[in-house]
C-alpha positions as CSV (number, residue, x, y, z in Angstrom):
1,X,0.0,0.0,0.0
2,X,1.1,3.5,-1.1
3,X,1.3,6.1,1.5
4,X,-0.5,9.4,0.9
5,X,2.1,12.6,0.6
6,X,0.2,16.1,-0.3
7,X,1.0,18.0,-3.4
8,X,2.6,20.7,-1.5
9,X,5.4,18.1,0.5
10,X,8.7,17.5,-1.7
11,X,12.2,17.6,-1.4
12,X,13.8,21.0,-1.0
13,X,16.1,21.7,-3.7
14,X,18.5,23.2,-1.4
15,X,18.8,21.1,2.0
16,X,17.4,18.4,0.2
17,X,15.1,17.8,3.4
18,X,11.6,16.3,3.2
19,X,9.3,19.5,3.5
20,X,6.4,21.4,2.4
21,X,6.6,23.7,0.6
22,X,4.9,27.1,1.0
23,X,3.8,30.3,-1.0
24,X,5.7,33.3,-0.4
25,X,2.3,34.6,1.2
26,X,2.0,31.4,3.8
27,X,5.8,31.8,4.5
28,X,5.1,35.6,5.6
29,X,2.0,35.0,7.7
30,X,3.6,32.4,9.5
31,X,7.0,34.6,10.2
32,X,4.8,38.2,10.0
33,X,7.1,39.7,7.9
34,X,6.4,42.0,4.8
35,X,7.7,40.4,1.6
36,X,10.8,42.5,1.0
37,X,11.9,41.0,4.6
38,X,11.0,37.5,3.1
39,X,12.9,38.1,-0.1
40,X,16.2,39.6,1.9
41,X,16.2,37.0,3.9
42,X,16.0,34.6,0.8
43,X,19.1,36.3,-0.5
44,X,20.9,36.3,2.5
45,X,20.3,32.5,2.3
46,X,18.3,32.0,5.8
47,X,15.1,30.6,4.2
48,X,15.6,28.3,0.9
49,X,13.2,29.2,-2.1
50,X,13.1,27.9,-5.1
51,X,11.7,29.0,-8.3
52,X,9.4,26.9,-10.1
53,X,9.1,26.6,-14.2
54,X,6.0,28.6,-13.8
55,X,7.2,31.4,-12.0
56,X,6.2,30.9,-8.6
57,X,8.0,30.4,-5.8
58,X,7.9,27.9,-3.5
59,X,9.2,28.2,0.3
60,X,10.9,25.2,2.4
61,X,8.9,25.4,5.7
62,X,11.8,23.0,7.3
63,X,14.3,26.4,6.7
64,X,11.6,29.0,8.7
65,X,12.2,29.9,11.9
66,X,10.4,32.5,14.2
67,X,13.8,33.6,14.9
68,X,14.2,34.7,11.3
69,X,11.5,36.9,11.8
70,X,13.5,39.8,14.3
71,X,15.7,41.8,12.4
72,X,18.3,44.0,14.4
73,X,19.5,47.6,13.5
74,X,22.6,46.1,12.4
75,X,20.3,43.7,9.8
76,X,18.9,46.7,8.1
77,X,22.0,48.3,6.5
78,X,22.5,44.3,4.6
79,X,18.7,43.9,3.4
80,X,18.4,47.5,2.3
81,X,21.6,46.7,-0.1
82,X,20.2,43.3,-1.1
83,X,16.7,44.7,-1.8
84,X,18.7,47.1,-4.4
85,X,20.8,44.8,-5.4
86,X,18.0,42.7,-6.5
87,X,15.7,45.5,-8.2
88,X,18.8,46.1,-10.3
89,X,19.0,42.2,-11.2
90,X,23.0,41.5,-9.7
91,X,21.6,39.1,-7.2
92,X,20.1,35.6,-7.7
93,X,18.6,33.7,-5.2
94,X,16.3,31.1,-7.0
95,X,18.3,27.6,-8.0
């Protein structure tokens, strides 16, 4: 007999853990961030997203952490810079 796995548990491309794997929206209610925190922290490499052929994203919930959620003043200065960084297109973060 087959066991049952829902459509949104896979393998994360990037820990290559057993996880689900969220929207960007469910990722950001469950950390209560805004989505330019979610996407800095995406290219700082604390949460791993991956980029499906259709264009949407898909978050490992093994790689959130409510923890990820506080940013210090220190934090700022680094997600400003990645947030230009990616509007101007010199950082990747999808695999």
């Amino acid at each position: 007999m087959k066991s049952y796995v829902p459509a949104s548990q896979a393998q994360c491309a990037i820990c290559g853990g057993e996880a689900e794997m969220l929207t960007e929206a469910e990722a950001m209610q469950i950390l209560g961030v805004s989505e330019e925190v979610l996407h800095a922290r995406i290219a700082a490499g604390q949460i791993h997203a991956v980029l499906k052929a259709n264009g949407a994203s898909r978050i490992c919930k093994n790689s959130l952490s409510p923890r990820e959620a506080l940013i210090s003043p220190g934090e700022i200065h680094g997600i400003e810079a990645a947030l230009v960084q990616l509007a101007f297109g010199k950082t990747r973060f999808w695999q």
